[in-house]
C-alpha positions in Angstrom: 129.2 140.3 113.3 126.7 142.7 112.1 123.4 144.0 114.1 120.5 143.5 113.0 117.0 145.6 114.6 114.7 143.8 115.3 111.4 144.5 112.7 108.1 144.5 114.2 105.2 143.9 112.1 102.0 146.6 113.5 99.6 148.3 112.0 99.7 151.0 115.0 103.5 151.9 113.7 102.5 155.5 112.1 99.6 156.5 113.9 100.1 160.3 114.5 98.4 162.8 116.5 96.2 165.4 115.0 95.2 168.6 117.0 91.7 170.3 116.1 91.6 173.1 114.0 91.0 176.5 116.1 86.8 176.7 115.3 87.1 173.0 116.4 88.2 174.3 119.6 86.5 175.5 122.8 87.6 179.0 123.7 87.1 181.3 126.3 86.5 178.2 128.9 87.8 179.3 132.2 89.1 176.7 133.1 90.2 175.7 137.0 93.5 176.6 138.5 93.1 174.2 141.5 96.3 171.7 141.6 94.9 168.7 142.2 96.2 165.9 140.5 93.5 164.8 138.2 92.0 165.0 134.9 89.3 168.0 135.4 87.6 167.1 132.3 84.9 164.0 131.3 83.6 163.4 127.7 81.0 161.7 125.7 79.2 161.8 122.2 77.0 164.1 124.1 79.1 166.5 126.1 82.5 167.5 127.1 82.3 168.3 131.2 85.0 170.7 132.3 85.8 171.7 135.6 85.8 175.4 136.2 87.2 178.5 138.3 84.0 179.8 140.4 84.2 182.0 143.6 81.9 180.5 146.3 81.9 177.1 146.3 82.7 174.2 143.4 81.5 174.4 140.0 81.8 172.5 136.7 80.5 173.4 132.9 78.9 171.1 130.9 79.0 171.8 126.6 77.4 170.5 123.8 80.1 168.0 122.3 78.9 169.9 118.9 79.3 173.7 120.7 82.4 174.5 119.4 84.2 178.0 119.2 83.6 180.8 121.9 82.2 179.8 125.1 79.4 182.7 126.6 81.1 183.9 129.7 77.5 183.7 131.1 77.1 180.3 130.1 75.2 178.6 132.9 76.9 175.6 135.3 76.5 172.8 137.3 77.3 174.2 141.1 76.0 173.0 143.6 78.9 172.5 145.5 80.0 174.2 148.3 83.8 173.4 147.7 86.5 173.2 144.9 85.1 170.3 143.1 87.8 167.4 142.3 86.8 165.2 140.0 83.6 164.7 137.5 83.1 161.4 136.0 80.4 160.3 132.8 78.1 157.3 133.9 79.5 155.3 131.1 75.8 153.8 130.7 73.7 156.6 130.8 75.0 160.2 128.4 73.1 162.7 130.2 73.9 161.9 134.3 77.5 162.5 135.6 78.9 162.3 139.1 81.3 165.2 140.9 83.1 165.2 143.9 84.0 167.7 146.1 86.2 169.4 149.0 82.8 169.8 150.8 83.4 165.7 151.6 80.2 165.1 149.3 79.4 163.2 146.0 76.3 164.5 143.9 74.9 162.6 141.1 72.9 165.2 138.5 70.6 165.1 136.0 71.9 166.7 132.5 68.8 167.7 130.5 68.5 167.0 127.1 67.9 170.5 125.7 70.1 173.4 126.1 70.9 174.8 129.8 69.3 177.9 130.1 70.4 178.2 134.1 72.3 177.2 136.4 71.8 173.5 138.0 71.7 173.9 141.8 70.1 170.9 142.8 71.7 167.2 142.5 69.9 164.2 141.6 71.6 162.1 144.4 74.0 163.2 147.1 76.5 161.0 148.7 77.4 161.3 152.6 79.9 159.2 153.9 83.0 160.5 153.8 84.0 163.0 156.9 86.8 164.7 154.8 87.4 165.7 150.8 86.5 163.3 148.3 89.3 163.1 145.6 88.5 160.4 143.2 85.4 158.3 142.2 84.9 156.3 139.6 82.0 154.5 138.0 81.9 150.1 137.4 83.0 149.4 134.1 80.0 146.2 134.1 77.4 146.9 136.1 74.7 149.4 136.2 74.6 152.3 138.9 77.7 151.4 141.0 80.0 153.8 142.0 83.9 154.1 144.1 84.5 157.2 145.8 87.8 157.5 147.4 88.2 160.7 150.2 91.6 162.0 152.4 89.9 159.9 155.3 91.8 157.0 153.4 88.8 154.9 153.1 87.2 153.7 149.4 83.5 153.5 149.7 81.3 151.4 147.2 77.8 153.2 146.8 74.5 151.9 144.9 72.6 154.6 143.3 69.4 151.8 142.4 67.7 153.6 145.2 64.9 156.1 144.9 66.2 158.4 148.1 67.7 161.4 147.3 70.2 161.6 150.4 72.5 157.9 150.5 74.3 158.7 153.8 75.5 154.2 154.2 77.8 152.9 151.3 77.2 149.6 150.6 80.8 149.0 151.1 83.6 150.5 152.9 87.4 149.9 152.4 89.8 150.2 154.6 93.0 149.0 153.7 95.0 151.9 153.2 97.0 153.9 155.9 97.0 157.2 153.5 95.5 158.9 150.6 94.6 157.1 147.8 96.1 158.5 144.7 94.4 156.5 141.8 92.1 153.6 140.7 91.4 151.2 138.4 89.3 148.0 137.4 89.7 145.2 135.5 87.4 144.4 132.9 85.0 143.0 134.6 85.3 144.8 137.6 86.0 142.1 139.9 89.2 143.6 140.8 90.6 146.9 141.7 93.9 148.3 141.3 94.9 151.3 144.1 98.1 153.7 144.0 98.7 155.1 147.4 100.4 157.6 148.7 102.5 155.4 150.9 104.3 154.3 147.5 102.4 150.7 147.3 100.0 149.4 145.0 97.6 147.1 146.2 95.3 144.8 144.2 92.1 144.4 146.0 88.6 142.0 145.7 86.3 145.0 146.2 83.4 143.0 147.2 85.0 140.8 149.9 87.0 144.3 150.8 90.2 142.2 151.0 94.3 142.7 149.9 95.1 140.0 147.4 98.4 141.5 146.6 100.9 144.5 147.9 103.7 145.7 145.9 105.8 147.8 148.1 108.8 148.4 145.5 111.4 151.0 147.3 112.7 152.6 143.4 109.7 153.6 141.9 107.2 156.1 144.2 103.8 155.6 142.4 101.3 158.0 141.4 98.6 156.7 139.1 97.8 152.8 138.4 96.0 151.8 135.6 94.8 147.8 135.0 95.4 146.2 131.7 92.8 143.7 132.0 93.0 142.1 128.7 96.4 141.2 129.1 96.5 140.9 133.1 99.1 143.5 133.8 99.2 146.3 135.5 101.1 149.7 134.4 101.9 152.2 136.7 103.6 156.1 136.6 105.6 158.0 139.2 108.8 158.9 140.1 112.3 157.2 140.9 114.6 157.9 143.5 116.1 160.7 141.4 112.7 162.1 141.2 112.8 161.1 137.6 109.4 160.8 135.8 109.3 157.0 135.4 106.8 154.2 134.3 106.4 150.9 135.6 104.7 147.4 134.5 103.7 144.8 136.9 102.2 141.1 136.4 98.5 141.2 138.1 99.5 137.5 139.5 103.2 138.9 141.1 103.9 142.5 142.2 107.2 141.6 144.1 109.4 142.9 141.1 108.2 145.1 138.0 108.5 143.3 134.9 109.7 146.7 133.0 110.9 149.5 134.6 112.0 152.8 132.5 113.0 156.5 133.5 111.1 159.2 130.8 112.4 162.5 131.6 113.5 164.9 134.5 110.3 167.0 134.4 108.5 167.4 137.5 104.7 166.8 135.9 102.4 163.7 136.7 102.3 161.3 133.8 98.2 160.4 133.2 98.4 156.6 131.6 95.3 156.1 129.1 94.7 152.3 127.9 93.0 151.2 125.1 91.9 147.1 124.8 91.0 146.9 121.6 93.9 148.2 119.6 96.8 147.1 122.9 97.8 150.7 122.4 99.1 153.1 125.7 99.1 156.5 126.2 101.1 158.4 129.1 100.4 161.9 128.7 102.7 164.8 130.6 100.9 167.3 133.2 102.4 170.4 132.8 103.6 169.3 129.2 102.2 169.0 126.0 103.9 165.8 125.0 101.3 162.3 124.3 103.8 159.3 124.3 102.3 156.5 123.1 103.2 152.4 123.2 102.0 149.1 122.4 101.7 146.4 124.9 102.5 142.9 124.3 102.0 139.7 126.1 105.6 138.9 125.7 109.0 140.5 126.2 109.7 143.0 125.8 106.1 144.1 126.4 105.9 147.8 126.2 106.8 149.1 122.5 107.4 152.2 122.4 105.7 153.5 118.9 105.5 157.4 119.1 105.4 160.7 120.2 103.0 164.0 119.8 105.0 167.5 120.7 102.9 170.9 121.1 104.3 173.8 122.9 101.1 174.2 124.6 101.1 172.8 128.0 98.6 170.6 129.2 97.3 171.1 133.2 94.1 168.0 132.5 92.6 165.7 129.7 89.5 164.5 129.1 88.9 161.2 127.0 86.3 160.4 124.4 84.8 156.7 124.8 85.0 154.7 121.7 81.5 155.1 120.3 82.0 158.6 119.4 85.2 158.4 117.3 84.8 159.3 113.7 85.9 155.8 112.3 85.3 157.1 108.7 88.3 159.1 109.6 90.2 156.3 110.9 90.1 157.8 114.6 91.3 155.0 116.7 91.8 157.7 120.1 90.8 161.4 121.3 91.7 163.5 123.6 90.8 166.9 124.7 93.5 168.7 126.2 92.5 171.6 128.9 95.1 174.5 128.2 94.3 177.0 131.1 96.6 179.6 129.5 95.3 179.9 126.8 91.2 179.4 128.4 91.1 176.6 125.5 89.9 173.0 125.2 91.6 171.4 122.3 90.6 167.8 120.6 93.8 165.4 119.3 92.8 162.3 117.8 95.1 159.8 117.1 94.9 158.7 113.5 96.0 155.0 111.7 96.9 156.7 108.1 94.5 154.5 105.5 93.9 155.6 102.0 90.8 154.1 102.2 87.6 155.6 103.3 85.5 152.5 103.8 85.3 151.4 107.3 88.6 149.8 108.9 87.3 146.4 110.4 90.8 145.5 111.6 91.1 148.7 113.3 87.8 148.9 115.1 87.4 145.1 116.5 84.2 145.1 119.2 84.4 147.6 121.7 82.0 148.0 124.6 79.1 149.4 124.3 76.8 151.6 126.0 74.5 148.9 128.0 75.2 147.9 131.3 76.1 144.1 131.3 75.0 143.7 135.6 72.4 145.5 137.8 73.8 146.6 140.8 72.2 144.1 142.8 73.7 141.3 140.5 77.0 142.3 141.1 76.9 142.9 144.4 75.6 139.4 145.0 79.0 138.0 143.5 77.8 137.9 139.6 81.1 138.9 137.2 80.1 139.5 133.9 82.7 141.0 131.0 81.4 144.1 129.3 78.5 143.9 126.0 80.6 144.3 123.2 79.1 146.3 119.9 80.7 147.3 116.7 81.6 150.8 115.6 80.6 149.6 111.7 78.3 153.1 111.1 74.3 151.5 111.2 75.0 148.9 113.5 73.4 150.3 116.3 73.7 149.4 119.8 76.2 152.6 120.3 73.7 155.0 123.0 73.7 155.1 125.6 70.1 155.9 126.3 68.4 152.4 126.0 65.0 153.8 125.0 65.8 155.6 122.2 67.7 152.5 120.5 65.7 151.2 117.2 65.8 147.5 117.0 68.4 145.5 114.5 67.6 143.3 112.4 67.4 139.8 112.9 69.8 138.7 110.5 72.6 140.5 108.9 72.5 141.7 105.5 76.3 140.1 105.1 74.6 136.7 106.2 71.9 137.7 103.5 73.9 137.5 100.7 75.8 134.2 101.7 72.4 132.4 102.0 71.1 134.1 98.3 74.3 132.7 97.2 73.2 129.0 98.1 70.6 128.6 95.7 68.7 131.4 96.9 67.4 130.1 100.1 67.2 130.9 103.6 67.1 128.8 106.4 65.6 129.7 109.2 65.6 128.4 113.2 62.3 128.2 114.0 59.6 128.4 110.4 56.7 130.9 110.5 53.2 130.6 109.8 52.2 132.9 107.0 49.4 134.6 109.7 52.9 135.2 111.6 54.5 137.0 108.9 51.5 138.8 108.0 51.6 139.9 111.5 55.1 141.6 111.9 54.0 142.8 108.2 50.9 144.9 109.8 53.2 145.4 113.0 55.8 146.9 110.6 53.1 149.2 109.2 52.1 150.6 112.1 55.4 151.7 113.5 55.7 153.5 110.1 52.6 154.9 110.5 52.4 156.5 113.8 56.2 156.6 114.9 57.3 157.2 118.2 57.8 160.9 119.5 60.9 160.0 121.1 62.0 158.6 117.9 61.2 161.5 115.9 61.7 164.5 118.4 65.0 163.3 119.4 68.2 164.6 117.3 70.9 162.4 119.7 69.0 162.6 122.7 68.2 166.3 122.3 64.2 167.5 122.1 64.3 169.4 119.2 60.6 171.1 120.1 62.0 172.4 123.6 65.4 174.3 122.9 64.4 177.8 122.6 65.3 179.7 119.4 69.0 180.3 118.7 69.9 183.6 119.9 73.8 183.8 119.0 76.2 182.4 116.1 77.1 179.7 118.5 73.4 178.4 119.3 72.5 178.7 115.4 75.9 176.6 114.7 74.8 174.3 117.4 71.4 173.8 115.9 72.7 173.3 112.2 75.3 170.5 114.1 72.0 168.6 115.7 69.8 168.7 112.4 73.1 167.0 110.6 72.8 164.2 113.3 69.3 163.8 112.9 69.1 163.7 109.0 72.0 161.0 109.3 69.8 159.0 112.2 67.1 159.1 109.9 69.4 157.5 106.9 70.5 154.9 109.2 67.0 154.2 110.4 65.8 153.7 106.8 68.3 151.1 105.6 67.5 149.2 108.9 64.0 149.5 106.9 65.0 148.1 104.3 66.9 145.2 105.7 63.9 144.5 107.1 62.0 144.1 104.4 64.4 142.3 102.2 63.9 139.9 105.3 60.5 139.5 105.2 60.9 139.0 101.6 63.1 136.0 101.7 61.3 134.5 104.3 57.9 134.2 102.5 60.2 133.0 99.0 61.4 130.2 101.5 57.7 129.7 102.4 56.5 129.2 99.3 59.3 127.1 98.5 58.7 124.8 100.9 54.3 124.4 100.5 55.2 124.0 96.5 57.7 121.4 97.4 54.6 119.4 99.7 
């Protein structure tokens, strides 16, 4: 009897890995040599955060996303610290405020300003006292707004809210206690109603954060755990370590029963951490090596055999952290589904890989990019803390869509009604219904309302290339600044664009609703 393979049909099969070209590359960052087990390295369309090696305390750079090439060794940081600092996370609502933690058992919350640093940032916005020993992980809620985990080698998780106008928080709203040694790793589901632990006592425990309770323990003898990552779309849990041949090996779990792995597979003999990356909207996984410069990558499925193993990207360039762009700032004309920028300490350089779906086409990709979440908290703090889950705000990565910063302010409205709906209603006979009818006096009044917002714009609106004032960066002074400059001026002249088709659409829709007006007092 023959043997037959068995054909999968994916259109994640050939996606490949692509690493930066060199002046797409930051050099000359000098980058930490603390071995601490995490990433050392947060992104957004804004900035790329990098831990750094500093005598005298804990420090971290923060770069223009657009800053590419040579780093100033005199380029100014954020160090405030008086420790190695551990971890930096973005607030994934908010582009320009990012949270460190330190040996110095503190977590600081600073300020990023929106023109170019010109010195060093000393003081935080917030600071965190709780903890009595060093604070090795936090993380931000995924739903609601100012919420934050910090986990510290006193083995307790502490839940803070930053809604709070002092600048010392020395009570967490929250404190968990349920593990008996250091926590190695977190994660949330997509809501954030759960949260997924790694321990160093080799269990995983899944916990309700808010009632501070253990709803399940896995305490699986072959597989020592190191980092635990929630896949709450499909309610499972995947989880790296080591087996008891200390070989690298990756786990997955069912969130509802955590007695037995559903999938258990050895990798390789090396003795590097595997970082596990998970991305919802394509069901794509990505375990990338410490100490290697290999990015395996899989697809999950709801059924067996679950984890599909689709790829691999080799570099001779070891890896010692990775930092992880969000979504909204992937070039989808490019057909970037994933990037990551991998911290080579050898070499002082941060290099970019995105991960590519190869399409001839150069029109946007709508079954590659489904809705992703966007850049607006879906919960205050106070609402989830009162027992509110709420899943994330999704937006679309179609370019002019909008809804994509992160800085709520700055947003222009959309339009009311899609200019793909507009052409199925000219379609029917050239008419538009519409949910609630207008007065002509009301249309005449968004008209005039329209006018004056053309008129006498905002000076947000117009100063603001991505967030940054144009009028307060001082005059480019090296190659870099001037590059930097000519980068910003691209964004704006494309903001610009994006603004005036919004324009338009919103004309077109004034348009059709005063045709359907004078339809309807022609018809009476």
């Amino acid at each position: 009897m023959s043997w037959h393979p068995q054909y999968r049909s994916s259109k994640f099969r050939h996606v490949y890995g692509k690493a930066a070209s060199k002046e797409k590359c930051y050099d000359c960052v000098p980058i930490t040599r603390n071995v601490h087990d995490n990433h050392f390295c947060a992104v957004n369309p804004h900035f790329i955060a990098v831990v750094t090696e500093c005598a005298g305390g804990g420090a971290f750079l923060v770069i223009p996303i657009h800053q590419t090439g040579k780093l100033d060794p005199h380029y100014p940081k954020i160090c405030g610290h008086k420790g190695n600092v551990l971890d930096i996370k973005w607030n994934p609502f908010n582009d320009f405020v990012i949270a460190s933690c330190s040996e110095d058992a503190t977590v600081k919350i600073w300020d990023i300003p929106k023109h170019l640093l010109t010195r060093n940032i000393t003081s935080p916005k917030k600071e965190l006292l709780g903890h009595i020993r060093r604070v090795g992980l936090i993380e931000w809620h995924p739903t609601a707004n100012n919420i934050l985990f910090s986990s510290g080698y006193d083995y307790k998780i502490m839940i803070w809210n930053l809604d709070t106008k002092d600048a010392v928080i020395s009570n967490p709203v929250k404190i968990l206690d349920a593990h008996k040694d250091v926590v190695l790793s977190m994660s949330f589901n997509t809501d954030g109603s759960l949260l997924a632990t790694a321990c160093r006592d080799r269990k995983i425990r899944l916990i309700d954060p808010r009632a501070g309770t253990v709803l399940q323990e896995a305490s699986y003898k072959s597989h020592k755990v190191n980092k635990v990552l929630f896949l709450g779309n499909v309610k499972k849990l995947f989880s790296t370590g080591t087996s008891q041949w200390n070989n690298r090996q990756i786990a997955l779990w069912d969130q509802n029963d955590l007695s037995v792995p559903l999938l258990e597979e050895d990798l390789d003999g090396s003795s590097g951490l595997l970082f596990p990356f998970y991305d919802s909207d394509t069901h794509m996984l990505y375990v990338v090596g410490k100490g290697d410069g290999n990015i395996r990558y899989y697809e999950i499925s709801p059924e067996k055999p679950y984890l599909n193993y689709l790829m691999e990207y080799h570099s001779h360039l070891p890896q010692k952290g990775i930092g992880m762009m969000p979504k909204r700032g992937l070039e989808v004309s490019a057909c970037e589904i994933f990037r990551f920028y991998k911290l080579i300490p050898t070499k002082s350089l941060i290099e970019p890989i995105s991960m590519i779906v190869p399409r001839r086409s150069e029109s946007y990709q709508e079954d590659i990019y489904p809705l992703t979440t966007g850049a607006q908290p879906a919960l205050t703090a106070q609402e989830w803390l009162n027992g509110v889950n709420k899943g994330p705000l999704l937006v679309s990565l179609r370019p002019g869509s909008g809804g994509l910063n992160s800085l709520p302010q700055f947003l222009e409205p959309e339009p009311l009604i899609k200019t793909t709906d507009q052409s199925q209603h000219q379609s029917r006979g050239g008419r538009m219904p519409l949910e609630d009818m207008q007065k002509p006096s009301e249309i005449e009044d968004r008209r005039k309302h329209l006018k004056v917002e053309e008129k006498t714009p905002k000076n947000e609106q117009m100063c603001l290339s991505n967030g940054f004032d144009v009028f307060e960066c001082p005059s480019p002074k090296t190659e870099n600044e001037l590059l930097q400059m000519f980068y910003r001026q691209q964004e704006e002249i494309r903001r610009l664009r994006e603004l005036v088709n919004q324009r338009d659409v919103q004309i077109k829709q004034l348009e059709l609703e005063l045709r359907n007006l004078c339809m309807d007092t022609g018809r009476y």
